[in-house]
Every structure is written in C-alpha cells, then in structure tokens.
C-alpha positions in Angstrom: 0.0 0.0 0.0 2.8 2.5 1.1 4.9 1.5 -2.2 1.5 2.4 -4.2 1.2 5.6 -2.9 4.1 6.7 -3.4 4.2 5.6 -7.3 1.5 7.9 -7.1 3.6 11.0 -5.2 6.3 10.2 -7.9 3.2 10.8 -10.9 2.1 13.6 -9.9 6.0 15.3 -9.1 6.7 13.7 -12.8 3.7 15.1 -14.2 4.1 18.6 -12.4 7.3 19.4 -13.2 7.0 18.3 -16.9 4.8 21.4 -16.9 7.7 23.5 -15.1 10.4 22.5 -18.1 8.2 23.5 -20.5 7.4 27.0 -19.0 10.7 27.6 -18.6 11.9 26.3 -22.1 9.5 28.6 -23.3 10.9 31.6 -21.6 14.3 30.4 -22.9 13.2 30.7 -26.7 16.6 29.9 -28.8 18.3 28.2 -26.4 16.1 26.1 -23.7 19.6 24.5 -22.9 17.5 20.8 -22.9 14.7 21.8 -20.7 12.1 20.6 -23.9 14.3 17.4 -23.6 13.5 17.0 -19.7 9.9 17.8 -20.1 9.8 14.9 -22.6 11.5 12.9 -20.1 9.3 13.5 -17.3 6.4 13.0 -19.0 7.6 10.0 -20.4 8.4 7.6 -17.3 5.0 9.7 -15.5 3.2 8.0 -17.9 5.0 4.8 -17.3 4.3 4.9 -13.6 0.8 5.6 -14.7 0.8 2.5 -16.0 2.2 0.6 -13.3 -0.8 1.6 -11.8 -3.1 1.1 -13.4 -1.7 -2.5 -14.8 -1.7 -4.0 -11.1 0.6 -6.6 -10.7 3.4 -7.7 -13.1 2.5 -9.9 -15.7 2.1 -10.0 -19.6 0.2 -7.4 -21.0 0.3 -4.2 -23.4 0.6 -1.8 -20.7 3.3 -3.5 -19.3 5.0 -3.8 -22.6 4.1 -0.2 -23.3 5.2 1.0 -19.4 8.5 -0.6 -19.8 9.5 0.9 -23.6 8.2 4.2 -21.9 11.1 3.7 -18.8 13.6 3.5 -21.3 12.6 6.5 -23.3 13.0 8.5 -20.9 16.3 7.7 -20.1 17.3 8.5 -23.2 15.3 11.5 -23.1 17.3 12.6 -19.7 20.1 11.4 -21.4 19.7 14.3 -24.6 18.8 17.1 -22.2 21.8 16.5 -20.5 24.0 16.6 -23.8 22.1 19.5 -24.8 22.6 21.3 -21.8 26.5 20.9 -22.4 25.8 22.6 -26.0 25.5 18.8 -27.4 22.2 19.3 -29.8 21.7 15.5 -29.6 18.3 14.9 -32.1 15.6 13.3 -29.6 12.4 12.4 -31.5 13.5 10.0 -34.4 16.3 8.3 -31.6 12.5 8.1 -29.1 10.6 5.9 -31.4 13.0 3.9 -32.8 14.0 3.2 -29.3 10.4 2.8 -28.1 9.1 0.2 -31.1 12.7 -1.6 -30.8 12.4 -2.3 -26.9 8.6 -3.6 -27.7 9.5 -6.0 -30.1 13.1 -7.1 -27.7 10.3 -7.4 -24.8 7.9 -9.9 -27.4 11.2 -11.9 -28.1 12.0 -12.0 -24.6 8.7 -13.0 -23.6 8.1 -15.8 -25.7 11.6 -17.1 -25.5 12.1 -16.9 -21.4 8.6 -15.7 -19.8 7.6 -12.5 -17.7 10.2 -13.2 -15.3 13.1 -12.5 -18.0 11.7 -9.6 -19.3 11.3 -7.8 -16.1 15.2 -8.9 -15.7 16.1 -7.4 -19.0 14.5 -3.6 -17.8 16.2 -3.4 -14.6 19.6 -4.7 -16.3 19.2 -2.3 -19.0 18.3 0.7 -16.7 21.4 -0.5 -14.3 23.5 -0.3 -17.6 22.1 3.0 -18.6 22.6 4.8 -15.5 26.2 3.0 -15.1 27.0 4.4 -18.8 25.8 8.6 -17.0 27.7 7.9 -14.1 30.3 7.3 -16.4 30.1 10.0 -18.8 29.3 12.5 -15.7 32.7 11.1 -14.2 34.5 12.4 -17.5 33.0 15.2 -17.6 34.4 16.3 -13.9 37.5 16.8 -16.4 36.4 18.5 -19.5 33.1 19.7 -20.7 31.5 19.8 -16.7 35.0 21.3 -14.9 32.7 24.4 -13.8 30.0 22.4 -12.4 32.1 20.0 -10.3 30.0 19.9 -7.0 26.5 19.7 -8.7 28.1 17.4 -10.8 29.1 14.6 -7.9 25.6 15.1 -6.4 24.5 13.6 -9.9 27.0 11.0 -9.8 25.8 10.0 -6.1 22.3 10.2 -6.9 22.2 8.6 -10.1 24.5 5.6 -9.0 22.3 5.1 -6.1 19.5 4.7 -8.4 21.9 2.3 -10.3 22.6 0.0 -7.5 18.9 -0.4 -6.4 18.3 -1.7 -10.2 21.0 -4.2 -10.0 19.6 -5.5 -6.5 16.4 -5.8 -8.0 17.6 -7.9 -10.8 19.2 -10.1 -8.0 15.6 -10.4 -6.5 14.1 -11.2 -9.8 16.5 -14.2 -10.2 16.1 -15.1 -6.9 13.0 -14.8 -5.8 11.1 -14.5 -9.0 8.1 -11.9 -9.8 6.8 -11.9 -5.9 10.2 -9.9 -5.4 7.9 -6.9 -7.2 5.1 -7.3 -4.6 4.2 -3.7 -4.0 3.8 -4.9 -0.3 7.3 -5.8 -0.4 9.9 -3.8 1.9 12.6 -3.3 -1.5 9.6 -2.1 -3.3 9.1 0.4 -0.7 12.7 1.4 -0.2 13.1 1.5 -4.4 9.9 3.9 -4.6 11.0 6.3 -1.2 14.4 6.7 -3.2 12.8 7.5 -6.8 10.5 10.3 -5.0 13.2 11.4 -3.1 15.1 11.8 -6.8 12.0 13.5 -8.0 12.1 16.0 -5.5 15.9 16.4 -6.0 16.7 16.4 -9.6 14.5 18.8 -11.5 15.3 22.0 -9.2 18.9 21.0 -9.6 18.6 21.1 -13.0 16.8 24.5 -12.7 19.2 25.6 -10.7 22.0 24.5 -13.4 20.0 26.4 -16.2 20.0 29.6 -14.1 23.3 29.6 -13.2 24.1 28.9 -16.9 22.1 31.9 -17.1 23.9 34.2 -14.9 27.1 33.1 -15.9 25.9 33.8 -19.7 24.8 37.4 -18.7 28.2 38.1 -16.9 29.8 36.8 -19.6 27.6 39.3 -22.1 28.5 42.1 -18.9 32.5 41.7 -19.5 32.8 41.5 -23.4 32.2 43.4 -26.1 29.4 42.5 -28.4 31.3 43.5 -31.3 34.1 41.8 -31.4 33.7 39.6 -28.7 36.8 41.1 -26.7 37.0 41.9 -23.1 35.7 45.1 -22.1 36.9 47.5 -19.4 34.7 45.9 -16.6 35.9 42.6 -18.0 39.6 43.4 -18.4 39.7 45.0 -14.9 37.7 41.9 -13.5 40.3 39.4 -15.4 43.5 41.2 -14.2 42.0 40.9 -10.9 41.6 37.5 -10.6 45.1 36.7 -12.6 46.6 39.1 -10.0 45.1 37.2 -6.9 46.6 33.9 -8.6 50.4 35.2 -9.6 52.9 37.2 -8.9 54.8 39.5 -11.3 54.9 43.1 -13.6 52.1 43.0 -16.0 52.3 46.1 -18.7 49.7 47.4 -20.6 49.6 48.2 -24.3 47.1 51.0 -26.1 46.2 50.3 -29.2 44.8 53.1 -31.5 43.8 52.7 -34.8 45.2 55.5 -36.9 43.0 57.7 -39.1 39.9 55.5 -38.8 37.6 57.7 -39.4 38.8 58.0 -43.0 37.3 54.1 -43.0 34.0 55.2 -41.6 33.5 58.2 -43.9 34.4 56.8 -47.6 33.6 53.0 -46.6 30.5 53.2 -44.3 30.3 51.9 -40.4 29.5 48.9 -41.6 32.5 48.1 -43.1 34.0 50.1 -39.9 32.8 47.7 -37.5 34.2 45.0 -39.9 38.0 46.0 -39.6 37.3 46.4 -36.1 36.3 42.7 -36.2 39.6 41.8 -38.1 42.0 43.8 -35.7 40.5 42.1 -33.2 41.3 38.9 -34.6 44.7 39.6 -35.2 45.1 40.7 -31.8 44.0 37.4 -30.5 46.5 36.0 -33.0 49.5 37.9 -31.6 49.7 38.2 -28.0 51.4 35.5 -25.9 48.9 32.5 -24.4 47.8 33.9 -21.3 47.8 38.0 -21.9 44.7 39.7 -22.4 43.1 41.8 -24.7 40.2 44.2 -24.9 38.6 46.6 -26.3 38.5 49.9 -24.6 36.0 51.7 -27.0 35.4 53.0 -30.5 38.5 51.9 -32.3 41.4 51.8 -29.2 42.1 48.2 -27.9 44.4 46.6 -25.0 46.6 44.1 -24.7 47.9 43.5 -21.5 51.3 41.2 -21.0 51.3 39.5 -17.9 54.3 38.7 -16.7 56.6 40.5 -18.6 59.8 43.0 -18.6 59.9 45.7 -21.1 61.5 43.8 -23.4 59.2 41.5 -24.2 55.8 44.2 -23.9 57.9 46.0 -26.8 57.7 43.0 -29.0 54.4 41.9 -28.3 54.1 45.7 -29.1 55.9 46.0 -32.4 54.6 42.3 -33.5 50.8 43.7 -33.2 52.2 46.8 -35.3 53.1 44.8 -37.8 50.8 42.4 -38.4 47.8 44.7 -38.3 49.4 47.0 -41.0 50.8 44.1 -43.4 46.8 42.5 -42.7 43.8 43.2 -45.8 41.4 43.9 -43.0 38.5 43.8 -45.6 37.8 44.7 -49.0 35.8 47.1 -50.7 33.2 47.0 -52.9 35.8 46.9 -55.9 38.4 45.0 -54.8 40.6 48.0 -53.1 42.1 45.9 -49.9 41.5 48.0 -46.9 44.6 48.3 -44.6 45.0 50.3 -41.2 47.9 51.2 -39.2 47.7 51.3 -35.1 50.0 53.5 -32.3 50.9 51.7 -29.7 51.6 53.1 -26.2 53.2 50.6 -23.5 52.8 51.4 -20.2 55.3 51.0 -17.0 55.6 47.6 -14.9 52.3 47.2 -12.9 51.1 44.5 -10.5 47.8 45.4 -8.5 44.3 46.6 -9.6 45.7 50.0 -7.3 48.4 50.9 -10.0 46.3 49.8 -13.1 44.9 53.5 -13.1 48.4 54.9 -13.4 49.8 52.4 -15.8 46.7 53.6 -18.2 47.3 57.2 -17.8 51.7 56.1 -18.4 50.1 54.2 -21.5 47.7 56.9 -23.2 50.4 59.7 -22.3 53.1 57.4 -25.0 50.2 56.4 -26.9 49.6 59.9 -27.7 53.1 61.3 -27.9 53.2 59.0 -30.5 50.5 60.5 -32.5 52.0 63.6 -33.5 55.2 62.3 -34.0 53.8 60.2 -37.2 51.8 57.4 -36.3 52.2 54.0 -36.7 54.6 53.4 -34.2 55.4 52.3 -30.6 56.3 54.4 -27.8 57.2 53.3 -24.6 55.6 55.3 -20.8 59.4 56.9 -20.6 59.4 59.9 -22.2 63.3 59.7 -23.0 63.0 56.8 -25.2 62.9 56.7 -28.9 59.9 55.3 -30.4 60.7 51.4 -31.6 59.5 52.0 -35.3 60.0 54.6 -37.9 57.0 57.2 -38.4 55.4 56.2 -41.7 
C-alpha cells in the first residue's frame, strides 16, 4: 500500500514538473539548454508509472510492454537534455521511437523465448546499464566539458548511481525470488519507490538551478565583453587582471592600441565596413599576443593588450609584433576590390602589478600612446618619455 502511494507522489511530481520545463523552455526561446528534452522525459516515465498503476501486478500485458518501452525512453530522453545542456544538440524524437518500437519488439522476443520473469530482468539490467554508462560520462566530464560544475556534478553522480545500485539488486531479486520480489507490499519495493521520489524531488530543481546559473554566468559573460568583437571590455579586463593578479605574482604592462585615421574608413567606406575591420584587428590581436595576456577593447577603435608577466622587453615585442601584423593584414575589401589596410600606435605602459596601479599604468600608456601620434603614427612608444619610439614614423 505504502509502495503504491508513493508511485502515485512520484506521478504527480513527474507530471508537475513536466509542466515547469516546459514554462521555462518557453521563456528560454533559442536556447532552452535541454529543458524541452526533460519535459519529454518527465512526461515519459509519469506516464509509465501511470501505467504501473493502473496495470496492477506484473505480468504479460500491453501496458506493461508499453510501461517498460516508456522507462527507457525517458532515459534516453534525460540522457539528450543533459548533452544538450553541455551545448551537445543531440536529435531526440527519431532516436525516441525507434528506441520505443525496438524495446517492444526485444520485450515480445523475450517473452516468448524466457517468460515474464526474463523480461522484467532485462529492464532493470538495461536501466542499471544506462545509468552505469551517466555515471560514467558524468565522471569524465568532472574533467572537460562539466569542470565548472564539479559539486552539482558529484551530487548527480551520487544520486544517479544510487538509483543504479537499487536496479542491480532488484535484478538479483528477480533471479532469486522470481516476480513476488515486485510485490508492491514488499519492503525493497518500498525502499526503491521512497528513493525514486526522493530523486523526483531532487533532480529537476537541480537542474533548474544548473540552467540559471548557466544563465547568470551567460549574462556576466555578455557584462565583461564586447558584443562586437567579442573582446573583453573594461569591466571585464579589470575583473580578469583581478583575478590573474590574486593567482600570480609578477609586472604586467599594458599596451594602447589606436587605430590611426579611422575615421577615414567610416566616412568613404561606411560603419559597416568600420565595425568590420574592427572585427579583423580584433582577430589579429587574438593571434599575436602571448597565451595567457589579455586583450580588450577599450572603446570605438582603441584596444588593449595587456602582457602579464613580462619585462619591457618582451611588452615591446608583443608591441611592435601587433604593429606589424595589423598593418601588413587586408582587414577587408571594398566593394571593388581595393584591400583596406590600417595602421595602429601603440603606447606601452610601465611595470604594474595590482588593480591600485592599473589606473596609473593607463594614464603612463595613453600619455606614450599619444606622444606618439604627432610624431607620425604607426609606431610604438614606450611610458618613458626619453625613449625613442621602436619603429620609424610612416
């Protein structure tokens, strides 16, 4: 009786929270991050349960056929929200029904070869298989695609191969003891069902929680760069040098990047083409700097690079490097063929190693960027005022 209501508890938390994935899928428009793929997977193994219920006890019958094709569907179906919620966009209909009309034929086999015993077997040592295979793939994941979800990612693991280890004692029962082991009345029965509500009332708010953190790490990340050219911003460069800083020691220095003359690209090209050589500088200024600097845009057409970890020397070359390869670089072409090219001053600022001096080390930077201006363009100038510039004036 107690293992009957709560099939029931788990219906209705199934059923209920099918509703909640689909609201919120709904609110999430282009990407529901595999909250339509939960819904489906809810609703599928509610409506198994369902069916458990209204079957009665195990035996041979459609609704048993139907209630165990359904278990495994939505398995798979928990299995694709999860993949797409890692940006995997597993397909989830076509894989459903083949999966569902396969399993019902297996289960016709099975039945006719071995009897009702055998094919209850077969689902728990399938489901005990396919929660083995997520453990698994969760356990991996610790290490690549899930490295910023570690703790919700070992409650999974713990839930999921508790769930596991129930299904492979109740395919010892079922060997053992036959189909009274699935007596409803039975203490496993009761201990099984307590554990699946408990993971009812577990799971989908942890994944909800999972999608809004996704969220809020989404609109930080849309907070710290720019939408243009995907490039840190200032709140982003500041909150990167921040945490780098708290990690290492060491003299960063910061480079100023300026386009030269971009207006002249604006006014006889059109912003449009504009915002595409910003898009190409940017590129190339990924390209260039060292693994582990940063770079930013700081607004209109002046970027940053900063060189962490490095003497004078080596900011000078990073320096003269992005010089170079932004002025030898096509950064678009017009509407007749005319390759568009720009040239950038650079101004590199003193040795800096705190958020406190990166105010000063911007004003050292613009002051050289700026001196370097009038003196021709194109060029480097370093925050000392007695050194040359590295490059000729063009």
């Amino acid at each position: 009786m107690i293992a009957t209501l709560l099939v029931g508890m788990l219906c209705v938390y199934l059923l209920s929270f099918t509703v909640m994935f689909l609201l919120i899928g709904r609110r999430l428009q282009g990407g529901k991050m595999g909250t339509d793929a939960f819904a489906v997977g809810n609703l599928l193994l509610g409506s198994a349960y369902v069916l458990q219920l209204l079957e009665g006890p195990p035996g041979w019958s459609a609704m048993s056929v139907a209630n165990h094709a359904l278990t495994l569907c939505a398995l798979l179906a928990y299995g694709v929200g999860g993949a797409r919620f890692f940006g995997r966009p597993l397909p989830l209909a076509v894989p459903l029904m083949a999966l569902g009309l396969g399993y019902a034929l297996v289960q016709v086999a099975v039945q006719w070869a071995w009897g009702t015993e055998a094919r209850y077997a077969l689902l728990s040592a399938v489901c005990a298989l396919c929660f083995a295979v997520m453990v698994a793939v969760l356990l991996v994941g610790l290490r690549t695609f899930a490295r910023d979800l570690r703790g919700e990612v070992l409650l999974f693991v713990v839930l999921i191969g508790g769930i596991g280890v129930l299904n492979v004692m109740k395919l010892a029962k079922l060997l053992s003891g036959g189909l009274p082991a699935l007596s409803m009345d039975s203490q496993f029965q009761t201990i099984f069902y307590v554990y699946m509500c408990s993971l009812a009332t577990i799971i989908p708010p942890a994944i909800v929680w999972l999608v809004l953190r996704r969220l809020t790490d989404a609109l930080r990340g849309m907070a710290a760069h720019d939408p243009l050219t995907g490039l840190l911003n200032r709140r982003g460069l500041t909150e990167a040098l921040d945490a780098r800083f708290a990690r290492r020691a060491g003299g960063a220095r910061l480079l100023l990047v300026d386009v030269d003359h971009f207006k002249h690209v604006n006014d006889r090209y059109g912003h449009q083409a504009g915002d595409a050589a910003l898009h190409a500088i940017a590129d190339v200024l990924r390209g260039t700097v060292r693994a582990g600097d940063l770079v930013c845009r700081m607004g209109g057409e002046e970027f940053a690079a900063v060189c962490m970890d490095a003497d004078d020397a080596t900011a000078l070359q990073v320096a003269e490097r992005i010089r170079t390869r932004i002025a030898d670089t096509a950064l678009l072409h017009a509407p007749g063929g005319e390759a568009v090219h720009c040239t950038v001053t650079v101004g590199v600022s003193e040795a800096f190693c705190d958020d406190a001096s990166l105010a000063r080390a911007m004003q050292t930077a613009d002051a050289a960027l700026y001196r370097g201006k009038p003196a021709g363009r194109n060029r480097v100038e370093r925050a000392a005022s007695d050194v040359e510039a590295l490059s000729p004036a063009v």
